[in-house]
N, C-alpha and C positions, 0 to 999 in steps of 0.2 A: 431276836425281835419277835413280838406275839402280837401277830395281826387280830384286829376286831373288823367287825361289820355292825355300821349304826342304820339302821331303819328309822327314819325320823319322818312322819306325815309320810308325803308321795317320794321323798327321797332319800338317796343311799349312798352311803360312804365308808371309804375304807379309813381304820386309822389302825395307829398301833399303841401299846402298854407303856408307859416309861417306866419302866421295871427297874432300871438302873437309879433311877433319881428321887422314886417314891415306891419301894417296894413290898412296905409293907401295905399300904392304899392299893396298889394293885395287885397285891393276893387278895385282900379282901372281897374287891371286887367280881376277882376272877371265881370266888367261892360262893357267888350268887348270879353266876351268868346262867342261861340269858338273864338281862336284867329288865324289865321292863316298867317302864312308868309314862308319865304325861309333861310333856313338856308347854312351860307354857312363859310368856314373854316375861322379861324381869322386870320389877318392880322400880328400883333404884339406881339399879347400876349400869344403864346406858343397852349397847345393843348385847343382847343376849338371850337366850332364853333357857331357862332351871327348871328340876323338877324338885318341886320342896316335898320332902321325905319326914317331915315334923320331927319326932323324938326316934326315928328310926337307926341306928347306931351300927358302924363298922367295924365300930373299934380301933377306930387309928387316932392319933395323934396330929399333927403337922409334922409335913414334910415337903419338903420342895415346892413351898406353898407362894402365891401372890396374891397381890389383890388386883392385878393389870394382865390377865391373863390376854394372850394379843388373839386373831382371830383364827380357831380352829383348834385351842385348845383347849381341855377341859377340865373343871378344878373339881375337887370334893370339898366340901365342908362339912366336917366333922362333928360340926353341936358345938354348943356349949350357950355365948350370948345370943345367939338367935338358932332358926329351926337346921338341921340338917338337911343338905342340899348337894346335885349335884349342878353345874353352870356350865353350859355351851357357850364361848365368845363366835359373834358373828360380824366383830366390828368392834369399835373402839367400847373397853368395859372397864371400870371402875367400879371391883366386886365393895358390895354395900347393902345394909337392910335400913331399918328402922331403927337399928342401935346403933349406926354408923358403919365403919370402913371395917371390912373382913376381909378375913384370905384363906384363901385352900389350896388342897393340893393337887396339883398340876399334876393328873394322871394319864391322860390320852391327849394323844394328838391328831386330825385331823390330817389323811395323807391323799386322798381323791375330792374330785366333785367342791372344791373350795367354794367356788363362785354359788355353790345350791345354799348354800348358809345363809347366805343375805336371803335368799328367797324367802328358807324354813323360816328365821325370824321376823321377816315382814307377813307369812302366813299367819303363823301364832299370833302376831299384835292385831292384826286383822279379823283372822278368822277365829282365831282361839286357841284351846288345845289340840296338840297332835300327841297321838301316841307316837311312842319311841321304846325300839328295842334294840340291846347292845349282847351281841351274842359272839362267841372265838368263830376267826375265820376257816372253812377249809379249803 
């Protein structure tokens, strides 16, 4: 199992890789750790908050992908009908753009700190962007 640590605004948690169920998504991943970007509330798909990564590309495929990721799991989106993104659920999400219903793949899970997710996403919708970094745990 390959723990991560997500620094998201003022809070932190542990999660780990699903390596078994999307492992090409999370090589990829892991071959630009730390990762860092902005998180910022989602657009259409309920509670959540993405960092849209526009034509930025990992090269993966779908894999173990949804569009209902539940809360504390995190999907990639890989491009194609709309921009490349990664999505934080912090509550009920119904992954979705402007083109309609998408799905990604469900690479990280959320294993500390559950209850701060509501927080971080009522942050973002509030305050705005929070930076967030995803870097391997030691």
């Amino acid at each position: 199992m390959t723990k991560i640590k997500i620094t998201a605004g003022p809070f932190s948690f542990d999660a780990v890789l699903e390596i078994e169920k999307a492992p090409k998504t999370c090589k990829a991943f892991m071959d630009r750790m730390p990762f860092e970007s902005k998180a910022v509330h989602v657009r259409w798909s309920g509670e959540g908050v993405w960092m849209p990564l526009g034509d930025y590309q990992f090269g993966v495929d779908y894999e173990n992908h949804t569009s209902y990721p539940a809360p504390g799991q995190i999907i990639l989106y890989p491009g194609g009908i709309s921009e490349t993104e990664i999505l934080l659920a912090y509550g009920g999400v119904h992954f979705a753009s402007k083109m309609g219903q998408l799905a990604g793949n469900h690479f990280i899970t959320v294993t500390s700190n559950i209850d701060d997710l509501e927080k971080l996403g009522k942050m973002t919708l509030w305050e705005g962007a929070q930076p967030i970094r995803f870097e391997l745990a030691h």
